[in-house]
C-alpha positions in Angstrom: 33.6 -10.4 -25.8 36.5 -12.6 -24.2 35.1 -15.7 -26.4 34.8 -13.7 -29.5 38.9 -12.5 -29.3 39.6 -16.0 -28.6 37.9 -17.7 -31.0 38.9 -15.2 -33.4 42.8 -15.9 -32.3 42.1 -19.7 -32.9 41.0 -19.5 -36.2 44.2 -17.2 -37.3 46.5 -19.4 -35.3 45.0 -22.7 -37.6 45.6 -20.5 -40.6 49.0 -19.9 -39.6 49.7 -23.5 -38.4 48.2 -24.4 -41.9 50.8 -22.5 -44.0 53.7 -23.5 -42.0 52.8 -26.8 -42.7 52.0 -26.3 -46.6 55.6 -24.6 -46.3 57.2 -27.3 -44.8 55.9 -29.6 -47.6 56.9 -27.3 -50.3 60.4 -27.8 -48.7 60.0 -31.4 -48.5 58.9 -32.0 -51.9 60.6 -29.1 -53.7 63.7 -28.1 -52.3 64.6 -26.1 -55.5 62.4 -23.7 -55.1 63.7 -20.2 -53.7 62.0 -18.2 -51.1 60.3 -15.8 -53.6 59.0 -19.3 -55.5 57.7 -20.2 -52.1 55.9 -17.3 -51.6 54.4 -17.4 -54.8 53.3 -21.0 -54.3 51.8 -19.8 -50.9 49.7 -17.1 -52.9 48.6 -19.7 -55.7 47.6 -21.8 -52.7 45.4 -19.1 -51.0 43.8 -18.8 -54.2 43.7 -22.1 -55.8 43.1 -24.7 -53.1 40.3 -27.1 -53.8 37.0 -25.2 -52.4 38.4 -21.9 -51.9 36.6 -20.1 -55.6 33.3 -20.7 -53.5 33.9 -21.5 -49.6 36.7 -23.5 -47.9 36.8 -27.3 -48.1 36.2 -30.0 -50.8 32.7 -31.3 -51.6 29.4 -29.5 -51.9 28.8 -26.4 -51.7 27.0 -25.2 -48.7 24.1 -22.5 -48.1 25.6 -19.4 -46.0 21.6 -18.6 -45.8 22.2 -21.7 -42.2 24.2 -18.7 -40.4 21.7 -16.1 -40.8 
């Protein structure tokens, strides 16, 4: 069970190291923007990032059917 939490906390501490870092780049590149247009470019982000309509990641699609 100990490995299960763990893993679990990895995995949400990549996807919060991920957005802090998509953050700092908005920042970076786009100072303008307020902190409501940062959180809406944060949303369009979880939704339209290359791979994420049918998995995570660029390139082909994979079969979940491997997992089973």
């Amino acid at each position: 069970m100990k490995s299960y939490v763990a893993k679990v906390q990895l995995i949400l501490n990549m996807q919060q190291f991920a957005e802090r870092a998509f953050v700092n780049k908005l920042k970076k590149n786009r100072p303008e923007l307020s902190r409501q247009g940062i959180r809406d470019e944060i949303d369009r982000w979880y939704k339209d990032r290359p791979g994420s309509p049918v998995g995570d990641g660029v390139g082909r699609i994979g079969d979940p059917s491997r997992f089973r």
